[in-house]
C-alpha positions in Angstrom: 182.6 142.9 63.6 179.6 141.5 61.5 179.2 139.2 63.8 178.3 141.0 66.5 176.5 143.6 64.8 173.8 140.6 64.0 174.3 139.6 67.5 173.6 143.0 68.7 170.7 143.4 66.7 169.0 139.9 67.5 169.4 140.6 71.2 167.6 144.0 71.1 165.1 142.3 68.7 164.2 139.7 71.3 164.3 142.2 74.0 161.3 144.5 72.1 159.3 141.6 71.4 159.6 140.2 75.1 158.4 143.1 76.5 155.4 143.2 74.9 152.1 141.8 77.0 149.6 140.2 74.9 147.8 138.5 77.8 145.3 140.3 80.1 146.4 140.2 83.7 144.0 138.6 85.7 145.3 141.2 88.4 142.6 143.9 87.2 139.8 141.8 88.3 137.6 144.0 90.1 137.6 141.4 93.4 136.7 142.8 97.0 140.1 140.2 98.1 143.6 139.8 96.4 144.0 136.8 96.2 140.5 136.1 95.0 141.0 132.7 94.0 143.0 130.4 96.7 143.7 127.1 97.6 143.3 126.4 101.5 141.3 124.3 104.4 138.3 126.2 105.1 135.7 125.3 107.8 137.8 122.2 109.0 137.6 120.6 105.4 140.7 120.5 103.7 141.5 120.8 99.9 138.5 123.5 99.2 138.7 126.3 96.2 137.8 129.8 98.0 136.3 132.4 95.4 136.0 136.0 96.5 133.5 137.1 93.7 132.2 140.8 95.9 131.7 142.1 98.3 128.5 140.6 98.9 129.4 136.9 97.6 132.3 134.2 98.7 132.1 130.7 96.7 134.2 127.6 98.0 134.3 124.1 96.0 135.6 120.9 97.1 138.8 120.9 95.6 138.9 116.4 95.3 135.5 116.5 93.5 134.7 119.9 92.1 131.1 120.2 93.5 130.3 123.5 95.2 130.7 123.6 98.9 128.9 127.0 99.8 128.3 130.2 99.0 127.7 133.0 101.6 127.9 136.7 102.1 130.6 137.8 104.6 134.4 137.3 104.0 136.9 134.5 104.9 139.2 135.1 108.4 142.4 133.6 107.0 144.3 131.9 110.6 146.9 129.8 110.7 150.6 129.0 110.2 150.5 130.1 106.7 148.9 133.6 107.7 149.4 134.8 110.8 152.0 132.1 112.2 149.6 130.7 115.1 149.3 126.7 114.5 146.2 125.0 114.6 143.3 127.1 113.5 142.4 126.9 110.0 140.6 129.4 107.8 137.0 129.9 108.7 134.1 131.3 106.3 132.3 134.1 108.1 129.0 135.8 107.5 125.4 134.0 106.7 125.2 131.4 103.9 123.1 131.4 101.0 123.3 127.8 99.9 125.1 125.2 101.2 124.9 121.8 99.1 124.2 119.1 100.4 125.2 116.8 97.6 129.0 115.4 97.7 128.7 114.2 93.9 125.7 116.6 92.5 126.5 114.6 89.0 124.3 111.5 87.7 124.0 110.5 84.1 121.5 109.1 82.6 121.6 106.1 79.5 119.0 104.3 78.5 116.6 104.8 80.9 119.2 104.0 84.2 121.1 106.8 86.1 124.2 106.2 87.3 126.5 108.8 89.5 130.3 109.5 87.7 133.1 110.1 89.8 133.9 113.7 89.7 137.9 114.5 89.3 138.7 118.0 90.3 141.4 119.0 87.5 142.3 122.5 88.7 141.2 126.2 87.6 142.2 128.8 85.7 141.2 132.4 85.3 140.6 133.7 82.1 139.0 137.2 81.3 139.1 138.5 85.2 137.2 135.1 85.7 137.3 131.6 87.2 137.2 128.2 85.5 136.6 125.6 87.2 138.1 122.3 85.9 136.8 119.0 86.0 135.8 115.6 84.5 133.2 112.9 85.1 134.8 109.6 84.8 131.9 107.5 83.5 133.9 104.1 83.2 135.4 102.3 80.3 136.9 104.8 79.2 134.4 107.5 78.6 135.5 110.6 80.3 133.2 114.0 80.2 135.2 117.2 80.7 132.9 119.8 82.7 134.2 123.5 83.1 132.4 125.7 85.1 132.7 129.4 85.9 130.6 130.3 88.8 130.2 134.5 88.9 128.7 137.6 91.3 125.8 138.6 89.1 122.6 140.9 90.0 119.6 141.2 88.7 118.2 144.7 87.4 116.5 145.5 90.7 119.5 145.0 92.0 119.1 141.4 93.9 122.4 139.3 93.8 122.3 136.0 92.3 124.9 133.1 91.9 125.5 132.5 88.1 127.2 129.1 87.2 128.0 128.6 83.6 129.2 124.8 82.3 130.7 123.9 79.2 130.5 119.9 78.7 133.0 118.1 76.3 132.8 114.7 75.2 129.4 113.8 76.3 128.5 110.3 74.4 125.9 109.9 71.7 122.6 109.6 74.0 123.7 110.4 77.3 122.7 113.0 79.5 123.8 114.9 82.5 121.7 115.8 85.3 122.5 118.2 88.4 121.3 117.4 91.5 122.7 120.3 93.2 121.1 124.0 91.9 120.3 125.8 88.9 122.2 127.9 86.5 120.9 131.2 88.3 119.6 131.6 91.7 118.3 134.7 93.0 119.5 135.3 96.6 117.7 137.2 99.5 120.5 139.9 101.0 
């Protein structure tokens, strides 16, 4: 009978302490599309990252490389087997662009005075805090590996003018190398 008093009591121990939720859902995210963060083929190219950040701002990255693909104002018309069952269209960004990059590897570091261009390995997203992170490293050869994450955000400035924010944090950058973006800014204000 002791026995499965203790039992008892561990079991409605374990059940108190498993419903508890320590971790913010990511579902609260004020984003004009659920899901706001998907995997697809967009615009014929396949493997891209789609980012609904508002109503006023879609995001998509290459999903091999990590570099941004474009960011526009309008809204993504998901076609398709996976969506609506008709094969052979793909999903299609709608609405005007604001930037489009032109740059398959934006990346190039520099060391002693000669710039090379690392191969960018997309290594997947997250979100954290009702935001993105985007994942990936910069292979530089022999072994020297910089991780780069990235979380690109729907910001506006105070007279109200939206803007495309990207934040990077760099790990592992070697002792007198640096990293140059050949792509865009941090902040870029946008013309509605």
């Amino acid at each position: 009978m002791k026995k499965l008093l203790c039992l008892s009591l561990l079991f409605f121990l374990i059940s108190i302490f498993s419903c508890q939720e320590d971790v913010k859902s990511d579902f609260d995210a004020d984003r004009p599309f659920q899901p706001w963060v998907f995997r697809s083929v967009l615009d014929l190219q396949p493997r891209m990252l789609t980012l609904a950040l508002d109503e006023n701002m879609w995001a998509a990255y290459h999903a091999d490389n990590g570099s941004l693909y474009k960011v526009w104002k309008g809204n993504v018309e998901l076609t398709g087997a996976v969506y609506d069952t008709y094969h052979g269209p793909q999903p299609v960004s709608l609405g005007n662009a604001y930037l489009v990059n032109e740059y398959e590897n934006p990346w190039r570091v520099l060391t002693n005075g000669k710039e090379e261009t690392p191969k960018a390995i997309y290594k997947g997203h997250r979100k954290l805090n009702g935001q993105v992170e985007i994942l990936y490293d910069l292979d530089l050869g022999n072994n020297q590996v910089i991780s780069v994450a990235e979380r690109p955000e729907y910001i506006e400035s105070d007279s109200g003018q939206p803007g495309f924010e990207r934040v990077f944090t760099f790990l592992n950058v070697p002792v007198g190398f640096k990293l140059k973006s050949q792509s865009y800014k941090i902040f870029i204000a946008l013309n509605r």
